[in-house]
Residue, then its C-alpha position, 0 to 999 in steps of 0.5 A: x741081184x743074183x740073177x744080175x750078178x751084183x754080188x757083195x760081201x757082208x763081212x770079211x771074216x765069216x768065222x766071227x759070225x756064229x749062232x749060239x757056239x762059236x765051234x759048231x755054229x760058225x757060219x764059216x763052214x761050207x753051206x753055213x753062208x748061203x747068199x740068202x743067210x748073209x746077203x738076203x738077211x742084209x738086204x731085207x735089213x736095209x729094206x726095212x730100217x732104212x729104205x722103208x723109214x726114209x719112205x721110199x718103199x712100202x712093205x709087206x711085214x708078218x711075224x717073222x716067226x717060221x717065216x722062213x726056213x732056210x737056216x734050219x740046216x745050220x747048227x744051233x737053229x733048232x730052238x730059233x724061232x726065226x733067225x732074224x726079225x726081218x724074216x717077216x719082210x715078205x713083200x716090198x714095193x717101190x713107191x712114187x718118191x722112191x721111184x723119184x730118187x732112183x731117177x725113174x720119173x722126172x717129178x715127185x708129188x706128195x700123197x694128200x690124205x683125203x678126207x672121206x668123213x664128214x666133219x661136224x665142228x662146233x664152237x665149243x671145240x668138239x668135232x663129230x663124225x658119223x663115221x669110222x675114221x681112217x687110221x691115218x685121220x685117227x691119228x691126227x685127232x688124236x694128236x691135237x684132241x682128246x678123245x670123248x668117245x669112238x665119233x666125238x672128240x674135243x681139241x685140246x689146247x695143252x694136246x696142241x701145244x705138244x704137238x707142236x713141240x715134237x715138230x707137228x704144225x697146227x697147218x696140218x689140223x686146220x687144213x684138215x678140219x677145213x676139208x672135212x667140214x663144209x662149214x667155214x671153221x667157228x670163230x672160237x676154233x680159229x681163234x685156238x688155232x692162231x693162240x696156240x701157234x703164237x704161244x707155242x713159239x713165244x719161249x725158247x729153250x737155251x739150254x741147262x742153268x744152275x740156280x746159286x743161292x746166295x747168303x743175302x739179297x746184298x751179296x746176290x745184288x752186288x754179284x749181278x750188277x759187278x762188270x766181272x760176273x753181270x754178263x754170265x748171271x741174272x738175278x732171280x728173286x732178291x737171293x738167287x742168281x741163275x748161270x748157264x751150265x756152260x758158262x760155271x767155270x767162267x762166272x766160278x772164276x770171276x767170282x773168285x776175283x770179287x772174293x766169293x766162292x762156292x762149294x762144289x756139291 
């Protein structure tokens, strides 16, 4: 960027910025905000935090502890062990989609992870290997499986249904599973699989209720089956009511028209 003179400003007012001392180590001083101590720290930054996590680039990141050492100079340093956790960016590199979002190719093809173990799984739900798997396939046994030891695991039911709660797809186990063994998958394995997928879009969360107890099962009755206050609760048991958290202030007030009330807690 300096050698093209795209030049930017970090901030306009450089005697808000200081390090330890708001006197001696104001970064106003002559020599105190060099392009690498203001600039460079931002772009590594926005390399790292943004760039790196939306995966446009791949970097290179070591303990930034005396990584660098051009802010020696500046006053308050001398205990610093680094002056930012970025300092450890010492390489980046463009890969494929960020060179797709920059307009520098015309198409973008995702990188697929190629199994290069073999894969032995059996009915009772336990998958083998006779070799080290790679990180990236580690990963995506540990996250549907539970781990028996360094070349044997077994697929979990309550693993998979967490994982598709965080966003996982069971798509992405099964194709997986499917290139890594030369078998077609055991019936009881696809049959987990397909259970899992349907039970774990069976519930739907609509958000916080209040559960109301009420003195008897008369008074919860009359209250969810009365036309002012049945459409902002159900019945739960013979003498609870359930209402949206959202919905307090209006069921509170249809309440208070059939004569009932409720504390506040």
């Amino acid at each position: 960027m300096q050698a093209s003179n795209f030049n930017f400003e970090v901030t306009r007012s450089l005697w808000h910025l200081y390090i330890e001392n708001a006197n001696y180590g104001n970064l106003g001083y002559d020599s105190y905000h060099n392009w690498r101590i203001l600039q460079g720290r931002y772009i590594l930054c926005f390399l790292f935090e943004y760039a790196a996590t939306l995966g446009l680039i791949d970097v290179g990141y070591i303990n930034p502890q005396g990584a660098q050492h051009d802010y020696s100079h500046i006053w308050g340093t001398d205990d610093l062990d680094f002056l930012s956790r970025y300092d450890g960016l010492i390489y980046f590199r463009l890969n494929s989609l960020g060179a797709y979002c920059l307009g520098l190719t015309s198409k973008y093809e995702s990188n697929h992870i190629e199994t290069k173990v073999k894969l032995s799984i059996l009915p009772n739900f336990q998958i083998t290997t006779s070799e080290t798997l790679l990180a990236e396939q580690a990963f995506i046994l540990e996250t549907y499986a539970e781990k028996l030891s360094d070349q044997q695991w077994r697929l979990s039911q309550e693993k998979m249904l967490s994982a598709v709660e965080q966003g996982h797809t069971l798509s992405e186990l099964k194709t997986f599973l499917t290139e890594g063994d030369d078998q077609p998958l055991p019936e009881t394995v696809e049959g987990l699989i397909a259970k899992v997928e349907h039970q774990a879009q069976s519930l739907t969360l609509k958000g916080p209720a209040i559960l109301i107890e009420c003195a008897d099962a008369d008074i919860a009755s009359t209250i969810s089956k009365h036309e002012l206050t049945k459409k902002h609760c159900m019945l739960a048991g013979q003498r609870h009511l359930v209402v949206k958290a959202n919905s307090e202030a209006t069921f509170r007030k249809a309440l208070r028209q059939l004569g009932y009330g409720i504390p506040q807690v």
